[in-house]
C-alpha positions in Angstrom: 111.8 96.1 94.9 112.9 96.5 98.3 109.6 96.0 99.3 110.8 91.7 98.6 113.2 92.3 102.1 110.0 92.7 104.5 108.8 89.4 104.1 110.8 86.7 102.0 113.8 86.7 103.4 113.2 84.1 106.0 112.1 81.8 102.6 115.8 81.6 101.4 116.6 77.7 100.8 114.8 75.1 102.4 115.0 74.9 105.8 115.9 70.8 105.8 118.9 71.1 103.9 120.0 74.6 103.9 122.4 75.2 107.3 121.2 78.4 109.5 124.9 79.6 108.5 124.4 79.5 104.9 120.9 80.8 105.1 121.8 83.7 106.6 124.2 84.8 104.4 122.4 84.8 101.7 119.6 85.8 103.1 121.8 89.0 104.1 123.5 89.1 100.4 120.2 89.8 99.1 118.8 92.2 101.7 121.7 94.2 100.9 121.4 93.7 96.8 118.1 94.6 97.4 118.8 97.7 98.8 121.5 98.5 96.0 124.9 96.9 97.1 126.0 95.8 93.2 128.9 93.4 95.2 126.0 91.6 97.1 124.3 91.0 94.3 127.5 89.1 92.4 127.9 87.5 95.2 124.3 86.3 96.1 124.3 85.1 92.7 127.6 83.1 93.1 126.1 81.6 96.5 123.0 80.7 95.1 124.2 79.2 92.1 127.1 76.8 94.5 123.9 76.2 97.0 121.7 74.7 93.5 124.7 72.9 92.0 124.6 71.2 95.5 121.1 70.8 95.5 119.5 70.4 91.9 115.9 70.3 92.8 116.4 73.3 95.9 113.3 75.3 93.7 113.3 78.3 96.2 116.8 79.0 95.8 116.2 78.8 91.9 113.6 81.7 92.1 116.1 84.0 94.5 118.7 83.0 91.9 116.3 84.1 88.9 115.2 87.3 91.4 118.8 87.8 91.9 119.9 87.9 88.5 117.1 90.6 87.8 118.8 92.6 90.3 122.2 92.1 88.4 120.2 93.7 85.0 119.3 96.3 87.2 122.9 97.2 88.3 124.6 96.8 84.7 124.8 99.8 82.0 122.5 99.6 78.5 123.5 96.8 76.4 123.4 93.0 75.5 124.6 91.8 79.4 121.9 94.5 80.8 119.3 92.2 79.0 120.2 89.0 78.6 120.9 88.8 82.9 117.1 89.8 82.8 116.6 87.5 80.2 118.1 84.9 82.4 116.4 86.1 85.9 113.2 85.7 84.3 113.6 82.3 82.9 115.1 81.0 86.5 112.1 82.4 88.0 109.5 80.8 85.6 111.3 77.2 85.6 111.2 77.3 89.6 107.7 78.2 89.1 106.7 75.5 86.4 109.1 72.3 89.0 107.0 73.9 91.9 103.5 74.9 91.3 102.0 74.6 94.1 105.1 75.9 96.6 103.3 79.5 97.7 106.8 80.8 98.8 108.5 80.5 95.0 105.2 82.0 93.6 105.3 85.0 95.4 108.6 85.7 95.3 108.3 85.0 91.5 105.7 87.3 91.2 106.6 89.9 93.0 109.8 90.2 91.7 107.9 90.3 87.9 105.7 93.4 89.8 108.5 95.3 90.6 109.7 95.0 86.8 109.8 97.9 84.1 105.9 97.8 83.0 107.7 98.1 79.4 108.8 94.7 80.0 105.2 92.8 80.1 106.3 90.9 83.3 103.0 92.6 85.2 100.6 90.9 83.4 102.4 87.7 84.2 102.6 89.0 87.9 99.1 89.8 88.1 98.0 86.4 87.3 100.3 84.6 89.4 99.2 86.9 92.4 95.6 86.1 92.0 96.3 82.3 91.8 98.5 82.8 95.0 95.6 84.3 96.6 93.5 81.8 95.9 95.8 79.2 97.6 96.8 80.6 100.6 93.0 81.4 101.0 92.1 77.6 100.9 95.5 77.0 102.7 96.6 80.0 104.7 99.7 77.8 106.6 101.7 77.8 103.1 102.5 81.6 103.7 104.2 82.8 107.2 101.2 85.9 108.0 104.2 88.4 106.6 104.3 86.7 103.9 100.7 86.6 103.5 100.6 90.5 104.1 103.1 90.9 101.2 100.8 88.9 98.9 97.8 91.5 99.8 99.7 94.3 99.6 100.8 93.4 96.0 97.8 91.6 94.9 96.0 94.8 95.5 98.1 96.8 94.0 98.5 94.5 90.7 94.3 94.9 91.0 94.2 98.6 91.1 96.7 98.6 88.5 94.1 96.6 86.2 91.2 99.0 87.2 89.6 96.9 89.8 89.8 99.2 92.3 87.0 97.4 94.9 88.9 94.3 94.3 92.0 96.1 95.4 90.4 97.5 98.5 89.5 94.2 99.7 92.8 92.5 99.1 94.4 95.4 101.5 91.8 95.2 103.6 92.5 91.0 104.3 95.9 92.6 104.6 95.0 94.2 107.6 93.4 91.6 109.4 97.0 90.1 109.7 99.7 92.2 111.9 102.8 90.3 111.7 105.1 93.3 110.4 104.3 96.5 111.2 105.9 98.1 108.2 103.4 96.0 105.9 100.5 97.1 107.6 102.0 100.8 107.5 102.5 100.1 103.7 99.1 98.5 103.3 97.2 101.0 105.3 98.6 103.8 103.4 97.6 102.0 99.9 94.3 101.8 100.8 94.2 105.5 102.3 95.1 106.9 98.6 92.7 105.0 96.9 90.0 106.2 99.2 
């Protein structure tokens, strides 16, 4: 999952009500949660949840918040608070995605979150789908993704295709990847996806 710091980061809250302050924080919270810091994740969750009962309708933050509390399942032992934080992180995630259909940034962070899931859990299939309809509108519209964000998408659209067997679909998601060079760690990532299914 730490794959979600390359290029979603910047998409925290909403840039017209979130300050630059508070943005970065959690922004930095969930880098660091990301990359296994249990304490960040607590307290990404407790920002996140103070920056939505400040702003109801903030739909971004609700999807860190439901990504955030799948990184708190993660982090807790076997039993009922392992899976009913999942339980919860998944829910967040699909409510932000049902208030804001159409926002590309909630979708893929929503999806790629689901991606990076236990396969046991049946959130791929879900991820799959919402990847393909993510593709689909960023094609038509290619300004509601930053081009990072956009390389993420192909990176994990492809992947979710080669996952289902579609291995030429695959190639050609990476291979759009390519076209775009905004972060150099992407293009290594996507490069060296496409390499192994050569």
């Amino acid at each position: 999952m730490n794959r979600l710091c390359c290029g979603l980061l910047a998409l925290i809250l909403c840039p017209l009500t979130a300050s630059a302050a508070e943005e970065s924080r959690i922004g930095d919270l969930y880098a660091r949660g990301l990359a296994g810091d249990k304490k960040a994740v607590t307290d990404c969750i407790a920002a996140l949840e103070s920056r939505l009962a400040a702003h109801p309708d903030d739909q971004v933050a609700k999807v860190y918040l439901g990504s955030a509390w799948t990184l708190r399942s993660r982090d807790l032992s076997i039993g009922p608070g392992k899976l009913s934080a999942l339980r919860k992180g998944i829910a967040l995630m699909d409510e932000a995605a049902t208030t804001a259909p159409n926002d590309a940034h909630v979708l893929l962070l929503r999806a790629v979150t689901n991606e990076a899931l236990p396969v046991f859990l049946g959130q791929r299939k879900v991820a799959h789908k919402q990847l393909i309809e993510l593709v689909a509108l960023v094609e038509k519209d290619p300004a509601k993704l930053s081009p990072a964000d956009r390389q993420l998408l192909y990176l994990n659209a492809g992947e979710a295709a080669q996952r289902a067997g579609e291995k030429a679909r695959a190639r050609e998601l990476w291979k759009r990847g390519l076209t775009i060079t905004a972060d150099a760690k992407l293009n290594g990532e996507i490069r060296a996806a496409l390499a192994a299914a050569e």
